[in-house]
C-alpha positions as CSV (number, residue, x, y, z in Angstrom):
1,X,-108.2,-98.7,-1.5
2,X,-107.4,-101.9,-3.5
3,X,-106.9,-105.0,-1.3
4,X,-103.3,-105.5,-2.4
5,X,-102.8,-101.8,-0.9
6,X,-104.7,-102.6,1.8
7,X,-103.0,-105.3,2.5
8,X,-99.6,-103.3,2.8
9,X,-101.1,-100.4,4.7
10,X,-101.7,-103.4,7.2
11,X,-98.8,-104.8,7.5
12,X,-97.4,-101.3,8.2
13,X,-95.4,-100.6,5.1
14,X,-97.2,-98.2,4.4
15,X,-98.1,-95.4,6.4
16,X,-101.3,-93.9,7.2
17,X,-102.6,-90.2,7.6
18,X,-101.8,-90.7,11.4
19,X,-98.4,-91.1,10.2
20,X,-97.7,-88.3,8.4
21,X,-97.8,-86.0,11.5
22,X,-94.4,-84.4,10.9
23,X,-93.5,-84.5,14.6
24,X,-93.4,-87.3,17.3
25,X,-92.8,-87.1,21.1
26,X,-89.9,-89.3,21.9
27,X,-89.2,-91.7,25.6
28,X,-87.7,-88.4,27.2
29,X,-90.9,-86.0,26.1
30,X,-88.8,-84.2,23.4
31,X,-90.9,-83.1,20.5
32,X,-88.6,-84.7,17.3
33,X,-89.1,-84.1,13.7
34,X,-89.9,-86.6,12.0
35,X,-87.1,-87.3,8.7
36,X,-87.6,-88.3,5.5
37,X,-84.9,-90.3,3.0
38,X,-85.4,-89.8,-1.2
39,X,-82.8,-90.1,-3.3
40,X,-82.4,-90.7,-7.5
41,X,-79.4,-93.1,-9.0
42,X,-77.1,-90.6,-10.8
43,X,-77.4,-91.9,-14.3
44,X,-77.9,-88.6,-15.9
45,X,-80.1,-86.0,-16.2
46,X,-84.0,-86.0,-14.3
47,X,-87.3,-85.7,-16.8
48,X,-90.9,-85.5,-16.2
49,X,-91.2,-88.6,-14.8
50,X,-88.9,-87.7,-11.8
51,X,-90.5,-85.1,-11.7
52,X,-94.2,-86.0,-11.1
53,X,-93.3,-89.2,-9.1
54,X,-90.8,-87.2,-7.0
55,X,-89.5,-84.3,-7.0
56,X,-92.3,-82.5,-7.0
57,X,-93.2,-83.5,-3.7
58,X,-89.6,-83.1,-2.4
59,X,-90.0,-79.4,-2.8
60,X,-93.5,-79.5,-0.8
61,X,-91.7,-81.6,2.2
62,X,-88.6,-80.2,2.9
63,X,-89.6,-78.1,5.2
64,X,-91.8,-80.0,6.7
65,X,-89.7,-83.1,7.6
66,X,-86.3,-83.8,8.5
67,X,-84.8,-84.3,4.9
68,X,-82.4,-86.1,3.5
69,X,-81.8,-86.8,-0.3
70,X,-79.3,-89.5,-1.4
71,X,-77.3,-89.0,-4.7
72,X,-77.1,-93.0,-5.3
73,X,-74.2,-93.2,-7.3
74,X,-73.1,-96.5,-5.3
75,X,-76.3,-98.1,-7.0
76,X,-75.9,-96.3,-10.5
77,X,-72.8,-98.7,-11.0
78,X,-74.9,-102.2,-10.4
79,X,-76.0,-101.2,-14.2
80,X,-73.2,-99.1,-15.3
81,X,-70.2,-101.1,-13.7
82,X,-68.4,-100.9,-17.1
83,X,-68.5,-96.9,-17.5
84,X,-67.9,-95.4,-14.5
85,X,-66.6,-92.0,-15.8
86,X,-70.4,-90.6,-16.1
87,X,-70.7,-90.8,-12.4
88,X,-69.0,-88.0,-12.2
89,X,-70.7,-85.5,-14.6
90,X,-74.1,-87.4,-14.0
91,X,-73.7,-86.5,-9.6
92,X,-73.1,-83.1,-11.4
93,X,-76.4,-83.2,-13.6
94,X,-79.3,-84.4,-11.2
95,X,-77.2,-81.8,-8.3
96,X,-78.1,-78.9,-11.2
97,X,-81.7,-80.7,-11.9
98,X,-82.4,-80.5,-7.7
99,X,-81.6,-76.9,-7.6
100,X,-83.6,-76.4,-10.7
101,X,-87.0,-78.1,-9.1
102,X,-86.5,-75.7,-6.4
103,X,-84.6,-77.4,-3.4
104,X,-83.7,-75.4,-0.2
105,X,-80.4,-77.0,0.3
106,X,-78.3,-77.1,3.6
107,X,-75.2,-75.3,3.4
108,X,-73.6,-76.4,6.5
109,X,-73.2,-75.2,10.3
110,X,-76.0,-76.2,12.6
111,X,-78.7,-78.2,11.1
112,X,-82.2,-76.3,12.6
113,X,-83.9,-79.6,10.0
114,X,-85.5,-77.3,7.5
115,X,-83.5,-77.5,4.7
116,X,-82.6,-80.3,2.3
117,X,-79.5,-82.4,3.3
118,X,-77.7,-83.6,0.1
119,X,-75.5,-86.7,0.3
120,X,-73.4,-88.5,-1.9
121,X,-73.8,-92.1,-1.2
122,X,-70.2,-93.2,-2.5
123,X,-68.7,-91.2,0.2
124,X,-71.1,-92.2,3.1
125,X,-69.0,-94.9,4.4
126,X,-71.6,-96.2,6.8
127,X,-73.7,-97.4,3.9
128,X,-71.2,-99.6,2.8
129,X,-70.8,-100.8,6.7
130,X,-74.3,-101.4,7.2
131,X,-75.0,-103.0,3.9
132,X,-72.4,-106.1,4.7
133,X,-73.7,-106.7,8.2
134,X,-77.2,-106.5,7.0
135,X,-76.5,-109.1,4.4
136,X,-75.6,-111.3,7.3
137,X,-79.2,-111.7,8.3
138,X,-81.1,-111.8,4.9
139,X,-82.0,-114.9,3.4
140,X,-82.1,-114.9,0.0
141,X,-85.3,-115.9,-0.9
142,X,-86.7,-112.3,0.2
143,X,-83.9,-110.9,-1.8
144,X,-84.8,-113.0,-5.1
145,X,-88.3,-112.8,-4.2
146,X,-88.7,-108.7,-4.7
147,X,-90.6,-107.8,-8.0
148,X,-89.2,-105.0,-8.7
149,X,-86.0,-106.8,-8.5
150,X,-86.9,-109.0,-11.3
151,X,-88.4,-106.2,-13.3
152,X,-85.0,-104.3,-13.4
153,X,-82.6,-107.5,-14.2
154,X,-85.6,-108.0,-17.4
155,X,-85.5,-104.1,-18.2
156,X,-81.5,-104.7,-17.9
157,X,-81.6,-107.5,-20.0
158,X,-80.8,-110.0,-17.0
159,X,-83.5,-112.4,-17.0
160,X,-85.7,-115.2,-18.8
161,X,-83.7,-116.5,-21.3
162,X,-81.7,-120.1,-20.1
163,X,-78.0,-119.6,-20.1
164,X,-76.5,-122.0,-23.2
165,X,-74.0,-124.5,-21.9
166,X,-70.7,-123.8,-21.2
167,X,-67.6,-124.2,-23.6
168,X,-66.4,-127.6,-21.2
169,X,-70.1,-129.2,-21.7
170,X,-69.5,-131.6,-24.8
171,X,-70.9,-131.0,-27.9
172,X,-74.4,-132.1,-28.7
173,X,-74.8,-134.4,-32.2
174,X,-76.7,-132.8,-34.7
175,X,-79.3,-135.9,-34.6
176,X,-80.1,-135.8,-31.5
177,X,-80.8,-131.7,-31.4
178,X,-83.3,-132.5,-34.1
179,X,-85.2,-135.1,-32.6
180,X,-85.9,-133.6,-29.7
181,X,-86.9,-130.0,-31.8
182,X,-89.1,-132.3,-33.7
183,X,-90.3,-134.8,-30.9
184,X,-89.7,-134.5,-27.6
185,X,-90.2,-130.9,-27.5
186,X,-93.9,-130.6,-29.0
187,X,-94.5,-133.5,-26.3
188,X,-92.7,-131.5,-23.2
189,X,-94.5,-128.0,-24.5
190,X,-97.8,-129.9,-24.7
191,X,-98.2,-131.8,-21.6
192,X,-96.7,-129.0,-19.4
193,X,-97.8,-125.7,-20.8
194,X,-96.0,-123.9,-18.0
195,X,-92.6,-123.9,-19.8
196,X,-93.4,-121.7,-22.2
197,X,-91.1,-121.3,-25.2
198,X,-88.3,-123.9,-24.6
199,X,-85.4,-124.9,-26.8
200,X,-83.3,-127.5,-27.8
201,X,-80.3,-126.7,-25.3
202,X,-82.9,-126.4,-22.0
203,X,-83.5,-130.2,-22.9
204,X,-79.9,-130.9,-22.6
205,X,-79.2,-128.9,-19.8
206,X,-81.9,-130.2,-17.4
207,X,-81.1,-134.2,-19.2
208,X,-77.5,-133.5,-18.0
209,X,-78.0,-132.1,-15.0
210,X,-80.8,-135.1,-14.2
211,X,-77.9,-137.7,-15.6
212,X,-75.6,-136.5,-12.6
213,X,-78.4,-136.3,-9.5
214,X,-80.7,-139.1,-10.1
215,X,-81.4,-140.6,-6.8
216,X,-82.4,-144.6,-6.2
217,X,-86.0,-144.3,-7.7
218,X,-84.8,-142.0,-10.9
219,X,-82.0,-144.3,-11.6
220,X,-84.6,-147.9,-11.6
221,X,-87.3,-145.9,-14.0
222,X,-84.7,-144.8,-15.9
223,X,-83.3,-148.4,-16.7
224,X,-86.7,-149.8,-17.0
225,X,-88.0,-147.7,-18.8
226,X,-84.7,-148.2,-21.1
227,X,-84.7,-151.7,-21.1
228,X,-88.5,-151.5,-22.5
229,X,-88.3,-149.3,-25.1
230,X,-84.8,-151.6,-26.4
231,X,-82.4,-149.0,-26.5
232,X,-80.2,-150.5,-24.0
233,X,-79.1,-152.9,-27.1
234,X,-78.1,-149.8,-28.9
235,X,-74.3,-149.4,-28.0
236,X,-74.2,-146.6,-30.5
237,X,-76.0,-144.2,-28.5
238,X,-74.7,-142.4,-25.3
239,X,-76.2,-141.9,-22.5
240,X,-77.7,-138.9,-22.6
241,X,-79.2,-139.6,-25.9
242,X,-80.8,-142.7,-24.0
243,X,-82.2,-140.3,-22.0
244,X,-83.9,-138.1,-24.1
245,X,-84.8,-140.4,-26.0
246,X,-86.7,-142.4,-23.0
247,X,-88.8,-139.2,-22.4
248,X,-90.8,-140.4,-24.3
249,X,-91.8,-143.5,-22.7
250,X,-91.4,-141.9,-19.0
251,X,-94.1,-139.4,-17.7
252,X,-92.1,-139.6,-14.5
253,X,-88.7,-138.5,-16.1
254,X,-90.7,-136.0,-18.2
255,X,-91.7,-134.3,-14.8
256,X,-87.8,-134.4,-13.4
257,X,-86.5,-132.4,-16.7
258,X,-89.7,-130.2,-16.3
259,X,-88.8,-128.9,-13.2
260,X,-85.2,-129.0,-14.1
261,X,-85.6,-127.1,-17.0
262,X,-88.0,-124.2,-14.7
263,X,-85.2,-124.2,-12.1
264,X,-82.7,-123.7,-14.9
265,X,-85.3,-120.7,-16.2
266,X,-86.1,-119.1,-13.2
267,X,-81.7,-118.7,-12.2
268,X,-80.3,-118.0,-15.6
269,X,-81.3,-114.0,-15.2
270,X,-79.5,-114.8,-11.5
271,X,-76.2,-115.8,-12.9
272,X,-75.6,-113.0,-15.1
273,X,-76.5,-110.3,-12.5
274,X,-73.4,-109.2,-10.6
275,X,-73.2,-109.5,-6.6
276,X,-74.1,-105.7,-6.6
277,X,-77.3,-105.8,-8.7
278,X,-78.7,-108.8,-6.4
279,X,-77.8,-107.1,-3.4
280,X,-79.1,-104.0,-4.6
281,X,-82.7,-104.2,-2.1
282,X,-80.0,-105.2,1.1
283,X,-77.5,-101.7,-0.3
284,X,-80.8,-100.0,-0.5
285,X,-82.0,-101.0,2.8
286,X,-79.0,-99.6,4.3
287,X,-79.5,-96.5,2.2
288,X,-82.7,-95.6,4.1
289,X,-81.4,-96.8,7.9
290,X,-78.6,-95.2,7.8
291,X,-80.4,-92.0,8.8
292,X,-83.0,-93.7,10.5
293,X,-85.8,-92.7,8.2
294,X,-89.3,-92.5,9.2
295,X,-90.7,-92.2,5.8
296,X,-89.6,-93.0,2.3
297,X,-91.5,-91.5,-0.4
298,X,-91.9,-93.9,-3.3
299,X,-94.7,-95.3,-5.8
300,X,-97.3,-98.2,-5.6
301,X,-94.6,-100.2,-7.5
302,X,-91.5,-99.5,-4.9
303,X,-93.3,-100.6,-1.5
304,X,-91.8,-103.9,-2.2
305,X,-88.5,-102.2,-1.1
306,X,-89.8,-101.0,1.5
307,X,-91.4,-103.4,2.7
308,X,-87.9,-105.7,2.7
309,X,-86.2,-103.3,4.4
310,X,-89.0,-103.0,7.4
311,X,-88.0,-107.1,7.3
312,X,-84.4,-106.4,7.6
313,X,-84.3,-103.7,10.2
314,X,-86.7,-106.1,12.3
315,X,-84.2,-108.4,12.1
316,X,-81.5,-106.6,12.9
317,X,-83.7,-105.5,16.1
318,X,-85.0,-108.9,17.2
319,X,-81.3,-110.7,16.7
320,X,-79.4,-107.8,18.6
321,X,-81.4,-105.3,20.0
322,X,-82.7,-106.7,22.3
323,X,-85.7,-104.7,24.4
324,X,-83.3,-101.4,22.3
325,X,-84.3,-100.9,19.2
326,X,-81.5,-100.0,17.0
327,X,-83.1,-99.4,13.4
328,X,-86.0,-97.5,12.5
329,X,-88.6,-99.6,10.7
330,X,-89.3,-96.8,7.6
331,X,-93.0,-96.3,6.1
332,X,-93.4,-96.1,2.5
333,X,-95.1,-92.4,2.1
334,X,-97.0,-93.1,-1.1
335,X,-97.4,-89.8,-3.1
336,X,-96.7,-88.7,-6.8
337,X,-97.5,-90.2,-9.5
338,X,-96.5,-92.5,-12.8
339,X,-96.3,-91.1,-16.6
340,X,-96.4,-92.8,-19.9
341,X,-93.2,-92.4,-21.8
342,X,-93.7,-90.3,-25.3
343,X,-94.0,-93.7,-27.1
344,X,-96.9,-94.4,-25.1
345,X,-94.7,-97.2,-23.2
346,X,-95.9,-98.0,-19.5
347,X,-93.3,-95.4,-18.1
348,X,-91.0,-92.6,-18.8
349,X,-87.5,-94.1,-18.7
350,X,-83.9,-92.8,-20.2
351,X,-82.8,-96.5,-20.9
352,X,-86.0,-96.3,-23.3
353,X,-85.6,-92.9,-24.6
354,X,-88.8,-91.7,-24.4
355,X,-88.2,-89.0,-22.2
356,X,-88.7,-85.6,-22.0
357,X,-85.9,-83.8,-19.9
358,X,-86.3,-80.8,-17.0
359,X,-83.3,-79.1,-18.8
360,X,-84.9,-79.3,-22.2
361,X,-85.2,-76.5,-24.5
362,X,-88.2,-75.3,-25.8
363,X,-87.2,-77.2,-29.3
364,X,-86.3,-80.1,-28.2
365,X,-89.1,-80.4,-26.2
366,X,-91.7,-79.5,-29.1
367,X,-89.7,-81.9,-31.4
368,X,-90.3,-84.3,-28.8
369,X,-93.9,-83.6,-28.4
370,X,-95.0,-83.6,-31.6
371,X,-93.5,-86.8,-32.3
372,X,-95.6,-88.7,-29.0
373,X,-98.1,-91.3,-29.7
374,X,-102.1,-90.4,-29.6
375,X,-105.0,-91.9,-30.3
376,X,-104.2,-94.6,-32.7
377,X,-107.6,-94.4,-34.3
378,X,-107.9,-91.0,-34.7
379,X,-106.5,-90.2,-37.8
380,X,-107.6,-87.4,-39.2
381,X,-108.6,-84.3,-37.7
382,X,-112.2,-84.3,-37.5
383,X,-112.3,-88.1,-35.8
384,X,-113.5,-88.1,-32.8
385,X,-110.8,-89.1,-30.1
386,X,-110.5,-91.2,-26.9
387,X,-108.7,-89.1,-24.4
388,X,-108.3,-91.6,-21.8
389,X,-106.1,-93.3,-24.0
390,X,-104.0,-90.4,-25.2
391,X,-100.2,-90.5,-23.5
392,X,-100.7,-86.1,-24.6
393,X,-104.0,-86.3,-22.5
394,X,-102.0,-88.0,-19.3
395,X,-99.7,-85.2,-19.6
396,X,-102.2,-82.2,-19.5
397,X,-103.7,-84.0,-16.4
398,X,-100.5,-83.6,-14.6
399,X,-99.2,-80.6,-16.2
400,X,-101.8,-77.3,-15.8
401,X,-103.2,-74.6,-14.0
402,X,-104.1,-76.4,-10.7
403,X,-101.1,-78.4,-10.5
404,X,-98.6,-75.8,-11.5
405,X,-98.4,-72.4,-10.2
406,X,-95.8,-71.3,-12.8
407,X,-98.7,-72.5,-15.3
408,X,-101.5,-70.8,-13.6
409,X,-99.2,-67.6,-13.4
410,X,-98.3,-67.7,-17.0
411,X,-102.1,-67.0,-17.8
412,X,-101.8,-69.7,-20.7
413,X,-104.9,-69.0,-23.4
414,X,-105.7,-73.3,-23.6
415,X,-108.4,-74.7,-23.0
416,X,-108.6,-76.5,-19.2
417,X,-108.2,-80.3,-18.7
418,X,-112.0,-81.1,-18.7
419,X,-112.1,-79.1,-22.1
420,X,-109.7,-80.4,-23.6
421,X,-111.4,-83.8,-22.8
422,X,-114.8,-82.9,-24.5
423,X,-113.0,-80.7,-27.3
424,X,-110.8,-84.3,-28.3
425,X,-114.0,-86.4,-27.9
426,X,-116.2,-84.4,-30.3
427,X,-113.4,-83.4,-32.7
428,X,-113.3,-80.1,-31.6
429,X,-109.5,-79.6,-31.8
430,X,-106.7,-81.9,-33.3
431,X,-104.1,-83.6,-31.9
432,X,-101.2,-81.1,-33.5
433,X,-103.1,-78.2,-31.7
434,X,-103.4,-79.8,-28.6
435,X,-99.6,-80.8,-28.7
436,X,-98.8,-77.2,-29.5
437,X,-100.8,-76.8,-26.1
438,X,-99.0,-78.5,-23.8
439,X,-95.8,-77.6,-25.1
440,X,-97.0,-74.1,-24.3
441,X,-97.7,-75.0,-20.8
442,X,-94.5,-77.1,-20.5
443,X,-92.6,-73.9,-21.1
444,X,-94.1,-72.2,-18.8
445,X,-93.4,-74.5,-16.0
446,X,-90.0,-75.2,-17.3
447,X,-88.8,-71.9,-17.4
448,X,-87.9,-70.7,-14.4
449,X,-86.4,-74.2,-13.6
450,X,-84.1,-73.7,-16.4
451,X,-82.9,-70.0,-15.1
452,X,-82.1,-71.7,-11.8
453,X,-80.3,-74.4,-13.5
454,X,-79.2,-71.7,-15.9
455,X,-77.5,-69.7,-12.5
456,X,-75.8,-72.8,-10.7
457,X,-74.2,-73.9,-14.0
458,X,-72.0,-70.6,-13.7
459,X,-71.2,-71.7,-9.8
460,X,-70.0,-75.1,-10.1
461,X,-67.8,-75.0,-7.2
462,X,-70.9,-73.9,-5.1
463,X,-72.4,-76.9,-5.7
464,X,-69.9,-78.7,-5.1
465,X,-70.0,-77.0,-1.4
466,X,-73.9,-78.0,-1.2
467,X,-73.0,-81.4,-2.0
468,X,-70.1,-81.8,0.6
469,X,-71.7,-80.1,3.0
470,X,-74.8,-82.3,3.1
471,X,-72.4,-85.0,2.5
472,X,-71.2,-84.3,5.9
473,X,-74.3,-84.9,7.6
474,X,-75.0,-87.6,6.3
475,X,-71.5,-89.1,7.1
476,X,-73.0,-88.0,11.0
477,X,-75.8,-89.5,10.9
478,X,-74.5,-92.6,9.2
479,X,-71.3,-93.4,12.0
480,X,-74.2,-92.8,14.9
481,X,-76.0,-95.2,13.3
482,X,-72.8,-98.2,12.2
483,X,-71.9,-97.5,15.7
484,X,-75.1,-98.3,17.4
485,X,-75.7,-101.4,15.2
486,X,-71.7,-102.5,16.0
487,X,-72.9,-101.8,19.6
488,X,-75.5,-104.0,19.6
489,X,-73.6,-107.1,17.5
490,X,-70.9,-106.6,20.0
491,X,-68.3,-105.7,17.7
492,X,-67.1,-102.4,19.0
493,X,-63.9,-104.2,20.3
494,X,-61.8,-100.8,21.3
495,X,-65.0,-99.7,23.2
């Protein structure tokens, strides 16, 4: 273990083999089952990547724990605010995709906790409770401060780049915008290496913004330094051309636009988010308490969610419960795992349509396949390659004989993942065979997910039942839980 995982399996976040025990013995010596919360936005159909980081281990623990799997279309909006119509046929496509992988779903009348409860999170009107009064009691800076947060405003195209000015700012003269690309720029860039790439308009911004909050001590260098360099006796220049052009002679000035213009870099991906994509860790906090959720199954890179949620359903104890506590504080259960996309890109994603799709057919996914990337220096057949660089090789390490039943059934004639290893490092097959290889194995595994999809596409409405049915326990769960926290902010007024 890695001291940044470590350090999270400290801090509780993460939970521990002792953890995992599916059962606990409550205050009144009642064995309970332990539950788990998963969940997927509904943007459209699942892939591989779901699959191996999820899903996969959905099937192995519904039984086990308490489950409880969230269709998030709520959060699909904070990206797809605009298009709302493909909420409706994507709810529809990862409902097919769950009863593909193999789900157990519950059907309604008593819950005896061994099968898969499926709930729609638009029509869970305790999520939408619990996420306002949450937000009462998180700051900010733990909001703006998650990483994978700021990963999914860049992927989203919300981040880095300063916003320009506004159509009321005046307009800049041409002059002046080529001084400072020529001058004061080079100089800024130079002496404070931590801006990065910076343009013309982040000058002008931060110069503006410094023109309007200079304090007592701004204001004197700023006239001194002025009145030194003679521009003062320049009436033909305004004042914020004055200022940039005093820059120059001002290493104190320079350091109030530097940290202007970072403070202008660090919010600009902040003002184009909407209210829903920033509160999107507070929505997702109330997503996992709203069952009270022992365990949350996630990757390495989504503890950070976790972990903000444990902070929020602290804080919801400390400032109301009391010696009570009210909220679960949920463990991330780290299991599954991350796969390249076909382009060889860090991960498989749809927005990056590299993807290989559980409802694929076999041609689509052998037209995918033989398109991936391999070993960039192996180009011709008898090269030798460098399988731990291969996005093909990552895939037969997650998809064969031990890992798949359906593959080990199938009786595939390929060579095992250690062979194929050796076999790519000595040139002993080529990268089109060993493409034609997985494929083979993908189809296999793939089939008889695609006769179960195959059989609920005919039964629409039946879904539909699963759906509503699970829907309704988690609309029970969710009102015990608003009502206990309303309890405890005493705001249950007709009580």
């Amino acid at each position: 273990m890695d001291e940044q995982q470590r350090t999270k399996a400290d801090s509780g976040a993460v939970a521990r083999e002792a953890d995992l025990e599916p059962t606990y013995t409550d205050k009144a010596g009642n064995v309970v089952k332990k539950r788990i919360l998963t969940g997927d936005r509904t943007t459209g159909k699942l892939h591989l990547g779901h699959y191996v980081g999820s899903l996969r281990n959905r099937v192995k623990y519904q039984s086990i724990y308490d489950t409880f799997i969230l269709m998030a279309d709520v959060q699909a909006l904070t990206t797809h605010w605009e298009n709302p119509k493909i909420l409706k046929e994507s709810v529809r496509e990862v409902a097919l995709d769950y009863m593909a992988v193999g789900l157990d779903p519950y059907t309604g009348g008593p819950d005896d906790q061994t099968k898969a409860k499926i709930v729609v999170q638009s029509h869970v009107s305790a999520i939408a409770e619990l996420t306002v009064l949450y937000g009462l009691v998180t700051p900010m800076s733990i909001v703006l401060d998650n990483p994978t947060t700021k990963a999914e405003a860049q992927q989203y195209g919300m981040g880095g780049e300063a916003a320009p000015a506004g159509p009321t700012e005046e307009k800049t003269d041409v002059t002046l915008i080529t001084y400072i690309e020529e001058s004061t720029i080079p100089q800024l860039t130079t002496e404070f290496s931590e801006l990065g790439e910076i343009d013309a308009n982040d000058i002008v911004l931060a110069s503006r913004e410094l023109l309007k909050t200079m304090d007592v001590s701004q204001a004197q260098e700023y006239q001194q330094t002025k009145a030194a360099a003679g521009r003062a006796a320049e009436a033909a220049l305004d004042e914020l051309s004055e200022l940039i052009y005093t820059l120059e002679q001002s290493k104190t000035l320079r350091k109030d636009v530097r940290s202007l213009i970072i403070r202008h870099k660090r919010t600009a991906g902040i003002r184009q988010m909407t209210y829903g994509f920033l509160g999107y860790p507070v929505s997702q906090a109330a997503d996992i308490t709203f069952v009270n959720a022992h365990l949350v199954p996630v990757g390495e890179d989504q503890v950070p969610h976790i972990e903000l949620t444990r902070e929020i359903a602290r804080r919801m104890n400390k400032q109301y419960g009391g010696r009570r506590r009210i909220l679960v504080e949920p463990q991330a259960l780290i299991g599954g795992a991350t796969i390249k996309g076909l382009d060889g890109n860090a991960k498989m994603s749809k927005s990056l349509g590299n993807a290989v799709y559980l409802s694929d057919s076999d041609q689509d996914i052998w037209s995918k396949v033989k398109k991936a990337v391999t070993d960039p220096q192996r180009v011709r057949k008898d090269d030798p390659g460098r399988p731990e660089i291969c996005t093909i090789f990552a895939y037969h390490q997650q998809f064969n004989a031990t890992t798949e039943p359906n593959i080990a059934a199938a009786d595939l004639n390929v060579p095992a993942v250690e062979e194929t290893a050796q076999m790519c490092r000595t040139a002993g097959i080529g990268c089109v065979e060993c493409k034609q290889n997985l494929a083979a194995k993908l189809k296999a595994m793939l089939d008889p997910m695609r006769e179960r999809r195959s059989k609920w596409e005919k039964d629409i409405p039946g879904l539909m039942d699963i759906l509503k049915a699970g829907t309704g326990r988690g609309n029970e769960e969710g009102n015990a839980t608003a009502d206990r926290v309303k309890t405890a902010m005493h705001v249950d007024y007709w009580k």
